[in-house]
C-alpha positions as CSV (number, residue, x, y, z in Angstrom):
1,X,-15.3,174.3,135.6
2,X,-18.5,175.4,136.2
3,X,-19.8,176.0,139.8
4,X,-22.8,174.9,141.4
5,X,-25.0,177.9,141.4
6,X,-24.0,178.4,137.6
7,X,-25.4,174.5,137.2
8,X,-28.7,175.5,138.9
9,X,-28.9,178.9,137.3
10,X,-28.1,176.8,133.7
11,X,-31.0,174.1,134.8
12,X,-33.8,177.1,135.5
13,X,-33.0,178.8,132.4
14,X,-33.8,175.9,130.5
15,X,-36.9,175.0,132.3
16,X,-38.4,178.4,131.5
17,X,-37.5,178.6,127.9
18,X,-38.9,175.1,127.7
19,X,-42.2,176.5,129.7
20,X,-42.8,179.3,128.0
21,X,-42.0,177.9,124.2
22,X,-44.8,175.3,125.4
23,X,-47.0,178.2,126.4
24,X,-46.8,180.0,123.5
25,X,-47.4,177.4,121.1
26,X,-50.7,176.1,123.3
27,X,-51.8,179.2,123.4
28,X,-51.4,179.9,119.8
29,X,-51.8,176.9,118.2
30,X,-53.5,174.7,120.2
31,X,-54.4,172.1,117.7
32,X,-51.0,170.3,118.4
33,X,-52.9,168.7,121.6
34,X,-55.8,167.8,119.8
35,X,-53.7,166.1,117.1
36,X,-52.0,163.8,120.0
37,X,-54.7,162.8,121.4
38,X,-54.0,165.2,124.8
39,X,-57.4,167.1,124.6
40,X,-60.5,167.4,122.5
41,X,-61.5,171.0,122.4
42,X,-59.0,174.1,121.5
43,X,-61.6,176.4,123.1
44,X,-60.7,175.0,126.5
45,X,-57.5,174.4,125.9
46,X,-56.7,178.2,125.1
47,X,-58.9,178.9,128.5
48,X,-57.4,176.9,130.5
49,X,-53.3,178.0,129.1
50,X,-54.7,181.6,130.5
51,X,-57.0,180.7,133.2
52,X,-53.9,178.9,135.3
53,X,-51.1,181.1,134.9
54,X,-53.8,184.2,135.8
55,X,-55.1,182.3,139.0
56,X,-51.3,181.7,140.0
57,X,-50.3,184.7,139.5
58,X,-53.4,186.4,141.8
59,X,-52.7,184.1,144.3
60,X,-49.4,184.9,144.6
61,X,-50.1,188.5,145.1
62,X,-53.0,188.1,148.0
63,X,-50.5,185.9,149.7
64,X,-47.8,188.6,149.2
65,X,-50.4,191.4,150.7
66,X,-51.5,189.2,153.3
67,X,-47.8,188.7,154.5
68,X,-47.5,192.6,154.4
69,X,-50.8,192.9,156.4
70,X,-49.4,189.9,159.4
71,X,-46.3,192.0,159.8
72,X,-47.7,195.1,159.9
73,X,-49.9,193.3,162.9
74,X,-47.5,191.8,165.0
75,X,-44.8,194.7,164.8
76,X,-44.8,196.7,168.0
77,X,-45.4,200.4,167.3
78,X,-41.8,202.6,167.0
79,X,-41.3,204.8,170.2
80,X,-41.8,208.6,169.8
81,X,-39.2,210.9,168.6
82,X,-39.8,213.0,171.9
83,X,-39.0,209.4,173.6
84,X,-35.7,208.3,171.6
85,X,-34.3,212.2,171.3
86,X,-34.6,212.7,175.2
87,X,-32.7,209.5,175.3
88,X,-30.0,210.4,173.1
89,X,-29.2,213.6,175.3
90,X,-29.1,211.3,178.3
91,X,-26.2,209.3,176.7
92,X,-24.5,212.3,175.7
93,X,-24.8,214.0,179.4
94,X,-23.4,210.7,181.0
95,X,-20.5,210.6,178.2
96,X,-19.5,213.9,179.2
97,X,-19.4,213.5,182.2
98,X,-17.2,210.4,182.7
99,X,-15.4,211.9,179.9
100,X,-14.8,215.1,182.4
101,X,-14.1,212.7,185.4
102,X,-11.5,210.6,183.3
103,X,-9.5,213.8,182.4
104,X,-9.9,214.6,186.4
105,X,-8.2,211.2,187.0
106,X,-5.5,211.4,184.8
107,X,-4.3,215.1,185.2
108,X,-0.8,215.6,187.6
109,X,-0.5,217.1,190.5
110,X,1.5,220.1,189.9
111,X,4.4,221.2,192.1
112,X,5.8,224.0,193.3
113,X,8.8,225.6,192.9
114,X,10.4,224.0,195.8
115,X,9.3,220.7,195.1
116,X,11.1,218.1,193.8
């Protein structure tokens, strides 16, 4: 049986072989839509089979740089290392010393000899 996500990956396999055997063939033989009826010049047609996927494809990218440029807007600015290392000796100096005042806590009282 197959699962759902092998279905969907199935589906857009096919769609781009069937995409890019269609490019291909417009682009190198675009006579085929002429013969149809689907266009009247091949000049254009060849054009027009580069001009789209080019435009697509540089749109994509602006939109992918100005997504890089809106987050590195809006992000806050890290703390200094000064800042984060004088906190991380903080934490260590108060872990110590509940550390030190547990062990204080716990330990016996010791006896003496005539104790019991």
């Amino acid at each position: 049986m197959v699962s759902k996500d092998q279905s969907i990956g199935g589906v857009i396999f096919i769609a781009c072989l069937l995409v890019a055997v269609f490019y291909v063939v417009t682009l190198f033989y675009p006579q085929w839509m002429v013969d149809l009826g689907w266009a009247k010049d091949t000049g254009a047609i060849q054009f027009w089979i580069v001009a789209v996927p080019v435009f697509i494809a540089f749109i994509a990218v602006m939109a992918i740089g100005a997504w890089i440029g809106w987050t590195m807007a809006t992000t806050p600015p890290p703390k200094p290392i000064e800042e984060i290392t004088s906190e991380i000796e903080e934490e260590k100096k108060e872990e110590k010393e509940t550390a030190e005042e547990t062990v204080e806590e716990k330990k016996p009282e010791k006896k003496t000899k005539g104790e019991k």
